[in-house]
N, C-alpha and C positions, 0 to 999 in steps of 0.2 A: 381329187379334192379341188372347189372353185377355186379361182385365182382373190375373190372376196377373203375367201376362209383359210388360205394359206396364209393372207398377209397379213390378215388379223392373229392368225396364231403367231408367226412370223416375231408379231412384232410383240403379243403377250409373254414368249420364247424370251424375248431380248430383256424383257423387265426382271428385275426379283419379283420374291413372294414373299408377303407377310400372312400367315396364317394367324387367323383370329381363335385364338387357344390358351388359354393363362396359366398360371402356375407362380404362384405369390411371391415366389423365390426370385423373381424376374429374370432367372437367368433359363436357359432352353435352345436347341437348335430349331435349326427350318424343320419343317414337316416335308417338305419338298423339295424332290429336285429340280434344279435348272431345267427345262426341257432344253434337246437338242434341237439344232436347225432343221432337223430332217421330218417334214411334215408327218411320216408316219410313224415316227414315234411316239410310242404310247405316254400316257400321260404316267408318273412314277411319284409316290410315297414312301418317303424315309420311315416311317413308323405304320403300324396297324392301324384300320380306321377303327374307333369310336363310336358307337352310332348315338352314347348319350353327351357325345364333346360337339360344342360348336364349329370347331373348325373341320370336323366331318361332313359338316353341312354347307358350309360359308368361307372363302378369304377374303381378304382385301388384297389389292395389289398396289404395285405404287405408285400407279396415274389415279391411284384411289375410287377405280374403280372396285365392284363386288361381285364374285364370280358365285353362282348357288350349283352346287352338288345336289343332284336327285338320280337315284336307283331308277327311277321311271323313266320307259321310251316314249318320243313324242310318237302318236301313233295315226296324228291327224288330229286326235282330239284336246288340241290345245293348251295341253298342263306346260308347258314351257310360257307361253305366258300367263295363265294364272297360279303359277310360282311365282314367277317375278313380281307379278303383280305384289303377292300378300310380303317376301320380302321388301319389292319397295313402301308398303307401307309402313311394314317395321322398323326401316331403318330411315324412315323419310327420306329418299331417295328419290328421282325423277328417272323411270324406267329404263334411259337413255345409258345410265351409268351400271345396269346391271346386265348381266350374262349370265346363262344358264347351260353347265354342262351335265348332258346326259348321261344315263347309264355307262360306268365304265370298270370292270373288274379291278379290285386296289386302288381304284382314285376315290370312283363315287362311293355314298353306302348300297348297304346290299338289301334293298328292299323287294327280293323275289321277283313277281313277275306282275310286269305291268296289265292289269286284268280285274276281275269280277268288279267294275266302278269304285276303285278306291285308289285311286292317285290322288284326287281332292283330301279325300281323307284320312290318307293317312301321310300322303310325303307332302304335300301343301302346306300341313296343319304342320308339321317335323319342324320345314323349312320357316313358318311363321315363329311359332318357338325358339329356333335357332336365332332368327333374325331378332328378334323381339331380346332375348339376353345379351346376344351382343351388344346391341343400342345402350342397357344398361348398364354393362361392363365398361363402356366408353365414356359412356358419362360419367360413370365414377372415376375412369383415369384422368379424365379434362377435368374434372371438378380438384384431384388432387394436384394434380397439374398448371389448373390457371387460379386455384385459390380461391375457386368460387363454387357456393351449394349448389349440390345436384340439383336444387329445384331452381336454379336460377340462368340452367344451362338449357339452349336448344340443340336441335342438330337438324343439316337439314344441306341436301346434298355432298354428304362427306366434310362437312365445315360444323365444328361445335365453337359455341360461342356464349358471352354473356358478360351482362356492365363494361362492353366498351372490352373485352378481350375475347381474344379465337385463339383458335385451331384448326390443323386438319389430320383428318383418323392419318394419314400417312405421316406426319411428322409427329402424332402421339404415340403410333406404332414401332418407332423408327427408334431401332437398339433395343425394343423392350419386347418380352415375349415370356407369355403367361399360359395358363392350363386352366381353366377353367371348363364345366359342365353345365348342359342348359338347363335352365331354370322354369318349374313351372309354375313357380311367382313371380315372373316378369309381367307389366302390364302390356295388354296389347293396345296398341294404338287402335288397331280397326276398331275394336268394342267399343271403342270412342269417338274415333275421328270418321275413317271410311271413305278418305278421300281416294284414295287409289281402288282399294277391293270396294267392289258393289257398281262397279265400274265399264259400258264397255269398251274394253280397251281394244286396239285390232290387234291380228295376230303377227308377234317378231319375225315368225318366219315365213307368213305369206308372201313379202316383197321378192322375196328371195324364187318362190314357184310362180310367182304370176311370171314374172320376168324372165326366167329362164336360167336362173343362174346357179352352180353346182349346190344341191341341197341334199339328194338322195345318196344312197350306198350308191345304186346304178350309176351314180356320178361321180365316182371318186376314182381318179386315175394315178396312179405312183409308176415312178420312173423302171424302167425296163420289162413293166407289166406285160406278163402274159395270159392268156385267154386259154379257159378251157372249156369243156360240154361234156355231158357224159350222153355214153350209149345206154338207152334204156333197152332192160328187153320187153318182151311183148306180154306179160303178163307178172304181175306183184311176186307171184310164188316161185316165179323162175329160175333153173341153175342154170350155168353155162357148162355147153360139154367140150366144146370143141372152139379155138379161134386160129385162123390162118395169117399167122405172125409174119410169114415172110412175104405174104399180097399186102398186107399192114406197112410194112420199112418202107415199101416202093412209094406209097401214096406221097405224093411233092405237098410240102407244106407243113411235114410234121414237126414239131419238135420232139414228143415225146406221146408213146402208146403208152398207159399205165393200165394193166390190171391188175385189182386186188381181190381175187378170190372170183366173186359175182359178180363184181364191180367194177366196168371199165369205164375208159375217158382217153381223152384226145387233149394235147395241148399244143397251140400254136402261137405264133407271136401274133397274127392277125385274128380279131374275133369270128369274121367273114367266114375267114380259112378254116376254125375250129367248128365251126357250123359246117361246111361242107365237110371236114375232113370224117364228123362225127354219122356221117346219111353212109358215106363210103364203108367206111369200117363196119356197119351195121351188115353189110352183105358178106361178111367174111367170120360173122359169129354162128354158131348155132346153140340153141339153149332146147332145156328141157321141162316142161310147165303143162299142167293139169286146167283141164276147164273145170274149175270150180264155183262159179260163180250161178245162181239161180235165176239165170237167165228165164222171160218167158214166163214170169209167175207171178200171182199177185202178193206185193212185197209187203202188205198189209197181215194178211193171210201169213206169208214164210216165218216174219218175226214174231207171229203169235205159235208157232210150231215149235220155235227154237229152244231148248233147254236153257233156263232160267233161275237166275239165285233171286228169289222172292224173300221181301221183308214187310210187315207189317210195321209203315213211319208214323203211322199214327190212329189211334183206335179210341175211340171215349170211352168212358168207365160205364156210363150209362148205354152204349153202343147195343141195341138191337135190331134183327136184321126185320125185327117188323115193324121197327122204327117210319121205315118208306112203305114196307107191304101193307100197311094197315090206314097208311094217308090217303085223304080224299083224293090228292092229284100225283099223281106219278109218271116220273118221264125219266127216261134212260137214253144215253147216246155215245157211240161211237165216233173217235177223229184219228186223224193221222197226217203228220208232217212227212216227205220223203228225204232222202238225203240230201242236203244242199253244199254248192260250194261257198271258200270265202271268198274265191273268184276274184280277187287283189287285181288291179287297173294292170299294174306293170307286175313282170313274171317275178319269183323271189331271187336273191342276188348276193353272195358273201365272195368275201374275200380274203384269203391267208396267208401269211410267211409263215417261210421255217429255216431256220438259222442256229446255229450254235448251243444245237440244243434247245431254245425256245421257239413257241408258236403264239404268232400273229393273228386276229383275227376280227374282222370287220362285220356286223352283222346287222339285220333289223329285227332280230329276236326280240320278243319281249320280256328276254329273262338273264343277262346278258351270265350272271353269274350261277342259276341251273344249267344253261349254255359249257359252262367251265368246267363244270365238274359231269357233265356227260363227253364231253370233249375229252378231258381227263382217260375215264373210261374205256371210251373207244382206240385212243392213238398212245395210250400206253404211257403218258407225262403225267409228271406232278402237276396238281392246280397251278403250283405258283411258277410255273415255267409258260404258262398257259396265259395269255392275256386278252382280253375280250373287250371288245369298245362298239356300243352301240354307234348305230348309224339309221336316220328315219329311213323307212321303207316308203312304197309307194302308197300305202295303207291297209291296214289291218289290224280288225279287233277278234282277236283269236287267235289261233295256233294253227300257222299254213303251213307253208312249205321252208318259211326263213332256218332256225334249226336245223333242217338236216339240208340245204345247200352251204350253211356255214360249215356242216359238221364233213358235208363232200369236199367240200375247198381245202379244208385242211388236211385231207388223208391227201389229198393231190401235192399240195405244196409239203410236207412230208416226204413227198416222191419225186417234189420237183426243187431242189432245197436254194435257199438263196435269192429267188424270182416273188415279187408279189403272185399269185394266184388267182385270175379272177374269173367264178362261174357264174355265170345264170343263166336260168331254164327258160325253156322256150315255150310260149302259151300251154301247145301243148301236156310240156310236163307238169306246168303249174295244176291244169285243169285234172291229168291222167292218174297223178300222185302224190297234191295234198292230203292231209288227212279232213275228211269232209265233216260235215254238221250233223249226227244222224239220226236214221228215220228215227218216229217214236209213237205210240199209239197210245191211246188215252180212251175209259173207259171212265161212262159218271152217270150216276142212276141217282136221282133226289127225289124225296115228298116231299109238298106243300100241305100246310092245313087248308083252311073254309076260308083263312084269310089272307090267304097268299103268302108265308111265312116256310122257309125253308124249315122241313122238321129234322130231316136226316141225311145226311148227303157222302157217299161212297163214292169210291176213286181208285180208280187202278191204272195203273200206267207202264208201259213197257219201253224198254227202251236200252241199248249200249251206252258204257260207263260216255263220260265226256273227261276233260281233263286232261288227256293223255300227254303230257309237255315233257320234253326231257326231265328235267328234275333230277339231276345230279345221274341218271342213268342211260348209258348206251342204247337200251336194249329200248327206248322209243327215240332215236335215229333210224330213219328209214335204211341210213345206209350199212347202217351197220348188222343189218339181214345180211347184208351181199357179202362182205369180208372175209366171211367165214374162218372166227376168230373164236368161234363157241357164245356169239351173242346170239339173242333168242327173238321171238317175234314181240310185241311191243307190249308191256303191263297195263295193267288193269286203272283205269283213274278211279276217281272217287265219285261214289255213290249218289253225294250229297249234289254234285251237278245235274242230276239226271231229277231228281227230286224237288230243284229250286223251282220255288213258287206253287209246287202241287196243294199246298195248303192254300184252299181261300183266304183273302182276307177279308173275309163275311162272319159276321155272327153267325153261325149257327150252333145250335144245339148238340147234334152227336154227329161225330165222324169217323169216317172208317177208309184207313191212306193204304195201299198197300200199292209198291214197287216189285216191278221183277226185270230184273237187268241179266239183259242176252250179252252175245258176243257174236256182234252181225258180220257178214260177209264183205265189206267196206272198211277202207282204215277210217276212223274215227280220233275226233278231239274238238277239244275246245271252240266254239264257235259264239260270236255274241250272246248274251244270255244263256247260253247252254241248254238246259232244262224248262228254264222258264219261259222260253219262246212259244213251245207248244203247249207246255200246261196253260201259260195263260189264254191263248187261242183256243184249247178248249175248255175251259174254265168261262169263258167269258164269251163265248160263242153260246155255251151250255146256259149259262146268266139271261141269257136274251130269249133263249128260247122256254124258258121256266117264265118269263115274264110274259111271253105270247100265251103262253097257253092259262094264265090267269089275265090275263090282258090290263095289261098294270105298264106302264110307260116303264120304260128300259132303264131310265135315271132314276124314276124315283121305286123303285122295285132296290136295285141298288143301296142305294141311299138308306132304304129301311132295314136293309141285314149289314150297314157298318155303325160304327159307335165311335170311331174316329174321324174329328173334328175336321183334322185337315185331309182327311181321305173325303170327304164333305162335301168340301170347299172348293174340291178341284174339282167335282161332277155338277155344284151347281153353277162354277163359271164356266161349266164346256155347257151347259144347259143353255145360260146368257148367249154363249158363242153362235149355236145354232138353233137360236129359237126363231128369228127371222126367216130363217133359208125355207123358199119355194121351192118346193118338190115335183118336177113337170114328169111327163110319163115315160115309161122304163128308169126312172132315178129312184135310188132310195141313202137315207142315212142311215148310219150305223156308229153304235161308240163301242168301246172296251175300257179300262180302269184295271191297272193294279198297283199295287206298289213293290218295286224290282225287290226281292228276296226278300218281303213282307217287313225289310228294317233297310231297305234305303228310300230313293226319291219315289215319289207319288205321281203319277201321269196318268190322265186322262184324254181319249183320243176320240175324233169324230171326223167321220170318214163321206164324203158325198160322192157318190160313182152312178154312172149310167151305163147301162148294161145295154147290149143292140144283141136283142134276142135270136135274130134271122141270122148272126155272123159269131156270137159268144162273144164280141168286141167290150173288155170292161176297162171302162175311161174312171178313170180317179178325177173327179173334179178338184178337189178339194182336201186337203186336213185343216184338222183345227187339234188344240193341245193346251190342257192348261197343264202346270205343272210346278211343283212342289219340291225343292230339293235344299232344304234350308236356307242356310245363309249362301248366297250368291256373292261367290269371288266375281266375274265375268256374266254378263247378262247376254252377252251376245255369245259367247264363246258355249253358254247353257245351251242357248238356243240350236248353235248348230247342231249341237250335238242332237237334240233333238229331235229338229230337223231330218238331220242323216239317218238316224232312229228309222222314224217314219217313213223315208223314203227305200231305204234297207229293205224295210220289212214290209213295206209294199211289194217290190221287187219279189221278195222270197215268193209270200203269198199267192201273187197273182200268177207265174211265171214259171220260177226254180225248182228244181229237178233235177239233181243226179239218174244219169242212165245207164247201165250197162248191159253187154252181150255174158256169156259164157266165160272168157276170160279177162276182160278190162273194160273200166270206163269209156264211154263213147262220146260223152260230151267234152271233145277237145276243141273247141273254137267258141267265140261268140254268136256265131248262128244257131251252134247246137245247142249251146247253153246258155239262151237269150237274158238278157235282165234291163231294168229299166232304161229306156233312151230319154237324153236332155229331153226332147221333143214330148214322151210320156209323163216325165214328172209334175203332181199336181200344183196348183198353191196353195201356201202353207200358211196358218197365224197361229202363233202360240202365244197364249198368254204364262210368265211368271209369277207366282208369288213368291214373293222373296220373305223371311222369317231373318235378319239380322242378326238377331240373338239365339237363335238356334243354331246349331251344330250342321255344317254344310253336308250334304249327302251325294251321294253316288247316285249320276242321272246318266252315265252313257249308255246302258242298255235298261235304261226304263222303258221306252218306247216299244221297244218291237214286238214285243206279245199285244199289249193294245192295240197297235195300229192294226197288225192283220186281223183282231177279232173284230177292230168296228169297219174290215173291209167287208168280210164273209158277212157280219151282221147287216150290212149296207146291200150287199147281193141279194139277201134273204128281201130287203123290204122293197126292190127296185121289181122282182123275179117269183116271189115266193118260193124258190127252189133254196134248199138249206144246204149248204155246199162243209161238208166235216171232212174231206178230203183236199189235203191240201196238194200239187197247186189249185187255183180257181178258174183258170184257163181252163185246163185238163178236165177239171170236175165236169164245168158246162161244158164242153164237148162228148163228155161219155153220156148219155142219156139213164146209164145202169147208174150213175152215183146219185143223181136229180132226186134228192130225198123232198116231197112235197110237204109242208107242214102236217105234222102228226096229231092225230082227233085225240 
């Protein structure tokens, strides 16, 4: 932990607490205990949290500053300070006096897992409600307090006042201690004022990474810390048959050899030494592992072979199949995404104790409390023995590797008792044994009438569940294959990831959805948008090319099969966006539009790329992005997100690739599994519409389906080559995929 963030806690440690929590009776203990001086000690609650009590949400303390509790991990995408933000507006505060602590088993609430673009809306909007009744519960005590009407009172950095008398929340808090539940007849100041939210404000803990100073898990050192690694073996399925224990004792540097079943590791008091000790020890295992993997084949072709649970998600009543066989114009087309990584900058990284019967645990999960009770599972403890504290990672939106290095650190410190624990993986494993993004094939045949009007439009889609996150279960820990403790290979996610966004959000008349979800050769889970990444890529690549072949401008072909205002709104200002842009030779533009799970933010995307046909060289000039995502907490903190969006999903597109041989992934280093350089990224302008009085929406993974469909759409018009396999790199170089526009 930084030497910043020790002495902040340090000195939070040395204060009381007042928790803001009522109970008319005035009388009540803390909620809270003292923390100890020992920085890694967990944060501790005398009582159960509450998720509809304010102080489940909020304290005060008694430098009168306000600490906000949120279940959500920062994960890059800024919800740390646009928390703070809509708390400081509720309690009219100047940002400076608030502090936001992260996800933490028994301190913060338990808001699952930070994921499908709902941090804004659900633990933002929690924290503003929280915020917003406390304010009113104060004023009511200062109003009985100084003898003066609650409408006569202000508040306004922790000072309530009015006719020439004050206060401060810490001397009206001070002896008195209430129970109160949050109210959602509190008024919010935003809806009125909006001096903080709508705001952009920069991010609390950028000073912290520009500068260098302890911010990440990676960064957190505790006293007598030791270092471990594990030995991988050479293939996912592998057993161990044989290890030479006593060439193992000799090696200089050990502390301790642990194997658990499958599963070994090395632990040294140097990290240096745990890396070498772990390349050594690998020469004195032998394991037993099957070439499994379908090496050598086309992986398009494999996943349409595989045994499949088919459902029909959606079918019209008026559904017939001569619906499109009987339309003037008819087009059909195949796509495919290949497996991708989440390829996270720095490798994943946890850290464990284990003591006296309890365990420690440090992690950048996104789930800190599904985290507990798979943990739970695997190592044989009660939840409540079990303690879990997020920590931001180096970034990642999805389900990598963090999980099961937290869930590896802990069977090690288990084995190793007493000692912090600390693992992390090296490129290699991060790349070798994430669970990856996976492939997905998409099938879409539509008729038009005489007027260019979509009549019928079928879809089929293939694809491995997504989702797969611990979830209170062992059995998706990677490590827990190895232990061999009767846990099983990893469960099935949910369907409805694989399906997200397969519905147009186009008027059309009849549809016909149908899914069939494999179980591919690759571990799989969670990845930005999940499902909707490729649906809308081929949904909206399909859109473009339905529009070529009546020859109807790509916006407003669009434009004619939505009925939603602000789905509208965003295609006529990406229209505005690029209606000036000259088009010189080998360039074309290209857009996409959807709105992320057809009930969050709205994005519209417009791509300018130059294609150098002699070399397959494809230069992203340009994005553009208008975008929709209601009321805007952070304008700028939207945008990045956006941003990152777009440039994500450039990367995928143009680029990304999972590879394998016969028994494991191939792409271990950044040469193999190239993704965008500073040097490549294009520039970006995105326009906002900001809606105030609407309901803020979920925009981290609005982008990435549009961006890559107005990349491929932008290929098509620079090339006339229609590029439905993704990467775009890859495409143009195989001359077999060069589909030329279809008569």
């Amino acid at each position: 932990m930084g030497k910043n963030q020790q002495s902040r806690r340090a000195f939070i440690q040395s204060l009381g607490v007042l928790a803001l929590g009522f109970s008319m009776s005035g009388t009540g203990c803390s909620r809270f205990k003292k923390e100890q001086a020992d920085p890694s000690a967990p944060k501790i609650r005398t009582r159960e949290l509450d998720m509809e009590e304010i102080d489940s949400w909020l304290v005060i303390r008694e430098d009168g500053r306000v600490t906000i509790m949120t279940g959500k991990m920062e994960l890059g995408q800024g919800i740390t300070t646009a928390i703070a933000q809509v708390a400081a507006e509720e309690l009219h505060m100047n940002m400076s006096l608030i502090d936001v602590h992260l996800a933490e088993t028994g301190y913060t609430p338990d808001e699952g897992y930070t994921a499908g673009s709902r941090s804004i809306e659900t633990s933002a909007m929690s924290v503003r409600r929280a915020a917003a009744s406390a304010r009113e519960y104060l004023l009511e005590m200062a109003s009985q307090e100084l003898s003066i009407p609650k409408i006569a009172l202000t508040i306004e950095d922790g000072q309530i006042g009015g006719q020439g008398k004050s206060t401060t929340i810490y001397t009206l808090l001070n002896g008195k201690y209430f129970e109160t539940k949050i109210s959602s007849d509190a008024p919010l100041y935003a809806n009125a004022e909006r001096k903080i939210v709508g705001q952009s404000v920069a991010r609390m803990d950028i000073n912290s990474m520009v500068t260098g100073k302890s911010h990440f898990i990676h960064d957190l050192r505790f006293p007598a810390m030791v270092h471990a690694r594990i030995v991988r073996p050479p293939a996912q399925a592998a057993k161990l048959t044989s290890v030479d224990t006593q060439a193992i004792s000799k090696l200089p540097g050990l502390a301790k050899f642990i194997r658990v079943g499958s599963l070994v590791a090395v632990i040294a008091e140097d990290e240096y030494q745990a890396i070498k000790l772990a390349k050594a020890v690998s020469y004195f295992l032998a394991w037993d592992y099957q070439k499994a993997l379908p090496a050598n084949r086309s992986l398009m072709q494999y996943i349409r072979s595989l045994p499949a649970d088919s459902k029909m998600d959606k079918k019209s009543e008026a559904w017939s199949d001569h619906t499109i066989a009987n339309s003037p114009v008819r087009h059909r087309a195949a796509y495919f995404k290949p497996y991708i990584m989440h390829a996270a900058n720095g490798p994943s990284c946890g850290i464990a104790r284990y003591a006296d019967g309890r365990l420690w645990v440090w992690t950048h999960s996104q789930g800190v409390y599904p985290l507990r009770g798979a943990l739970a599972d695997l190592v044989g403890l009660a939840e409540e023995h079990i303690h879990v504290k997020g920590v931001p990672g180096s970034g990642c939106y999805g389900h990598n590797g963090a999980d099961d290095v937290a869930a590896e650190a802990a069977l090690l410190a288990m084995e190793f008792p007493g000692r912090h624990v600390r693992l992390q993986w090296m490129r290699e494993e991060e790349n070798a044994w994430e669970p990856y993004g996976t492939a997905m094939v998409l099938e879409v045949e539509a008729g038009l009438d005489s007027q260019g009007r979509i009549t019928g439009w079928k879809y089929d889609l293939w694809s491995d569940d997504h989702g797969v996150r611990p979830g209170g279960d062992a059995d998706n820990l990677m490590p827990a294959w190895y232990i061999e403790k009767g846990h099983g290979k990893a469960k099935s996610g949910f369907r409805g990831g694989a399906i997200r966004n397969s519905e147009p959000y186009y008027s059309i008349p009849q549809l016909h959805l149908q899914s069939h979800i494999f179980r591919g050769p690759l571990r799989r889970s969670s990845l930005r948008g999940l499902g909707a990444y490729a649906n809308v890529f081929a949904i909206e690549s399909f859109m473009d090319e339905l529009a070529d072949k009546v020859s109807i401008d790509p916006i407003d072909f669009r434009i004619r099969h939505l009925n939603d205002e602000r789905a509208i709104a965003c295609l006529k200002q990406l229209a505005k966006q690029i209606k000036s842009i000259k088009k010189q030779n080998q360039q074309g533009i290209g857009i996409g539009f959807a709105r992320y799970k057809n009930q969050a933010a709205y994005c519209a995307v417009a791509a300018h790329v130059r294609v150098d046909q002699q070399t397959n060289k494809v230069e992203v000039i340009k994005l553009w992005a208008a975008v929709d995502a209601g009321e805007v907490i952070n304008p700028d903190g939207l945008k990045n997100q956006i941003e990152g969006g777009m440039v994500q999903s450039i990367s995928w597109g143009l680029m990304e690739e999972v590879n394998f041989d016969d028994t494991q992934v191939t792409n271990l280093n950044w040469d193999s599994y190239p993704i965008l350089r500073f040097q490549e990224a294009p520039a970006i302008h995105i326009d906002v519409i900001d809606h105030p009085h609407e309901v803020p929406l979920g925009a981290g993974e609005a982008a990435q389906g549009p961006a890559t469909a107005a990349l491929v759409n932008a290929v098509y018009q620079a090339t006339g080559i229609r590029v439905r396999q993704l990467p775009v790199i890859k495409a143009l170089q195989h001359s077999a995929l060069r589909v030329k526009p279809l008569a």
